[in-house]
C-alpha positions as YAML, in Angstrom:
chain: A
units: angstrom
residues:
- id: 1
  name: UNK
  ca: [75.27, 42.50, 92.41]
- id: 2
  name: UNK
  ca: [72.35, 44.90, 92.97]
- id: 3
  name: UNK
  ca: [72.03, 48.81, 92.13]
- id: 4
  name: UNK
  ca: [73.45, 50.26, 95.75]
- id: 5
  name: UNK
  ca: [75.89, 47.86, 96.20]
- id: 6
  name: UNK
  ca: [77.45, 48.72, 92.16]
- id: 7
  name: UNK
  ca: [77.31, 52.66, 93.37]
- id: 8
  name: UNK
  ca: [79.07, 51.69, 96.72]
- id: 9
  name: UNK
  ca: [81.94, 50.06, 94.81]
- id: 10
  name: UNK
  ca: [81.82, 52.79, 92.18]
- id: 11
  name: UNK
  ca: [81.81, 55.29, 94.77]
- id: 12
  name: UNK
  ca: [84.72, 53.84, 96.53]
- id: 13
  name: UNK
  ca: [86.76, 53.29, 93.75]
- id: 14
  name: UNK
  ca: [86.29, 56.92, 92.81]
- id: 15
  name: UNK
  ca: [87.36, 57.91, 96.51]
- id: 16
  name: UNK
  ca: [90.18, 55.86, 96.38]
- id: 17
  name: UNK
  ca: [91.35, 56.70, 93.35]
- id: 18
  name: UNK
  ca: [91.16, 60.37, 94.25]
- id: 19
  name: UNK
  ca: [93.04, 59.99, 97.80]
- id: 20
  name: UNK
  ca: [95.71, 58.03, 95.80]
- id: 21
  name: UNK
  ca: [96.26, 61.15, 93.50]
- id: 22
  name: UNK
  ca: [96.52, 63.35, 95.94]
- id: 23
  name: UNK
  ca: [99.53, 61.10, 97.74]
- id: 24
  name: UNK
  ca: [97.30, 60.36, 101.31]
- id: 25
  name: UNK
  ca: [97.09, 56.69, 100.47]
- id: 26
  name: UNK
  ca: [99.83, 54.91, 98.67]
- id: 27
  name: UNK
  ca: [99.00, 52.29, 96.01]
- id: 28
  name: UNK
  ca: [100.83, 49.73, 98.95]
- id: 29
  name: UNK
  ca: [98.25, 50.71, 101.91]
- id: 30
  name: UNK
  ca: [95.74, 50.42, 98.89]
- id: 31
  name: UNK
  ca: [93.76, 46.91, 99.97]
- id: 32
  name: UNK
  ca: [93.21, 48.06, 103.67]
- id: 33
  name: UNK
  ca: [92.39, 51.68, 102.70]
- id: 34
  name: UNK
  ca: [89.72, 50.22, 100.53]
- id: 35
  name: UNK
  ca: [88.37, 48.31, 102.72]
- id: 36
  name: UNK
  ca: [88.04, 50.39, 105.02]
- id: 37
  name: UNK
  ca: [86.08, 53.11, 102.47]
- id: 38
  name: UNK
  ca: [84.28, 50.54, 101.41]
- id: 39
  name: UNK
  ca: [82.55, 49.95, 104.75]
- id: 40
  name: UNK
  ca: [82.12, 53.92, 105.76]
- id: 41
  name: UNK
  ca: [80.53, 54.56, 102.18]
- id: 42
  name: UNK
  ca: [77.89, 51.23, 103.17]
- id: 43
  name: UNK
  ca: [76.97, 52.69, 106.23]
- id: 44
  name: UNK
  ca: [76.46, 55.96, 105.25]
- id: 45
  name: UNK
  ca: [74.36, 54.56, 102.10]
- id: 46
  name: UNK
  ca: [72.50, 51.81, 104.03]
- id: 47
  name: UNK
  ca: [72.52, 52.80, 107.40]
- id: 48
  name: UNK
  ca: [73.17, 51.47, 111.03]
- id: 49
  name: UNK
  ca: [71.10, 50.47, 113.53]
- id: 50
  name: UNK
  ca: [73.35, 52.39, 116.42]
- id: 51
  name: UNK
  ca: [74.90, 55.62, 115.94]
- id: 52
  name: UNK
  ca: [78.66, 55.00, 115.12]
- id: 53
  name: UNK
  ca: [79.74, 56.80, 118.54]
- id: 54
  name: UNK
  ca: [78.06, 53.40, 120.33]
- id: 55
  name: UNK
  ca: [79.86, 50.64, 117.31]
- id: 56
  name: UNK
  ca: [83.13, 50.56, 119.72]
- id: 57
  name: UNK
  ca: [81.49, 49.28, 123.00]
...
């Protein structure tokens, strides 16, 4: 596993974790939820070739 992707995970974990303590994500809705963070914290990191406005069409 290379540099960016270790921060992504560690990143995500660290968001995950946080939204977990704070009760907006239950430890059951954890594997979507992280999934889902997971992605958002890529693109922002790596970057998209459309805006995310244009991903839906």
């Amino acid at each position: 596993m290379g540099s960016i992707n270790e921060q992504i995970l560690r990143a995500t974990k660290e968001i995950a974790v946080k939204f977990i303590e704070t009760g907006r994500v239950s430890p059951s809705g954890f594997p979507e939820m992280f999934k889902t963070i997971y992605s958002t914290v890529e693109e922002a990191v790596k970057g998209t070739d459309k805006p995310p406005e244009e991903k839906n069409e």
